[in-house]
C-alpha positions, -999 to 999 in steps of 0.1 A, spaced: -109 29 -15 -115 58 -34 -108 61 -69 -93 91 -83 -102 105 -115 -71 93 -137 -66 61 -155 -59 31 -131 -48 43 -100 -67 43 -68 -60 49 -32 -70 29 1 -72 51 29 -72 31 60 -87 40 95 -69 11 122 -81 10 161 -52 -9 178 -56 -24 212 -20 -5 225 -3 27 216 17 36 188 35 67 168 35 76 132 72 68 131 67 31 145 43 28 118 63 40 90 89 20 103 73 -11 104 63 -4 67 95 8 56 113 -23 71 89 -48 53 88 -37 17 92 -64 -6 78 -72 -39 42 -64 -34 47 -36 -3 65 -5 -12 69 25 8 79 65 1 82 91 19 81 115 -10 51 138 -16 31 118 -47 4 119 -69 -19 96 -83 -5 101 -117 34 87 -100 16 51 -93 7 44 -132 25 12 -139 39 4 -105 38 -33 -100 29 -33 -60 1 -43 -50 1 -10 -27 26 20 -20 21 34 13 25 69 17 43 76 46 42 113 49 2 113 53 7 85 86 -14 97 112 -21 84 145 -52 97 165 -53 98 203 -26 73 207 -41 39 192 -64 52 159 -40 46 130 -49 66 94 -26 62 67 -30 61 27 -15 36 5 -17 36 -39 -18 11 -63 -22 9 -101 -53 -13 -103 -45 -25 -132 -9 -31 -137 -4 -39 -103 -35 -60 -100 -20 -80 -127 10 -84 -115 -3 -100 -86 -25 -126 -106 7 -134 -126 26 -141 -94 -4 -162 -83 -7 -182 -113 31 -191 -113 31 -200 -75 -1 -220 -85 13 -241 -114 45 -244 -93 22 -266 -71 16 -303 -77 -20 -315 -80 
């Protein structure tokens, strides 16, 4: 994770050895495919100033996927880490009290 120097945002950049082969479009596909309310994807150019008070957990940038050799995945995913981290806790509070003990 590094954290950038602006309020709130940081950004995960993920190094991924898989046991077959792959392409950067299969990986943006499978991303783009499986958004949902925590997963968002773009494959506009952004900046860390773009994520502040985005409620996904993390917002993978597609136009940075990289795949090394043919099985060494790198790709870069945002978040607001503290809207978006709250978000998440609300969503896991409700689910919780949603629950009988």
């Amino acid at each position: 994770c590094i954290r950038v120097p602006v309020p709130d945002v940081s950004l995960n950049d993920f190094v991924i050895l898989i046991k077959g082969e792959t392409t950067p479009a299969e990986i943006n596909k499978l991303f783009k495919e499986n958004q949902n309310k925590y997963l968002a994807y773009t494959e506009e150019p952004i900046v860390s100033s773009d994520i502040i008070g985005e409620p996904y957990s993390t917002i993978v940038e597609g136009l940075n996927t990289k795949v090394i050799g043919k099985n060494l995945i790198k790709l870069l995913a945002w978040y607001d880490n503290e809207w978006g981290y709250s978000v998440s806790v609300l969503d896991l509070i409700n689910y919780m009290s949603e629950k009988e003990v």
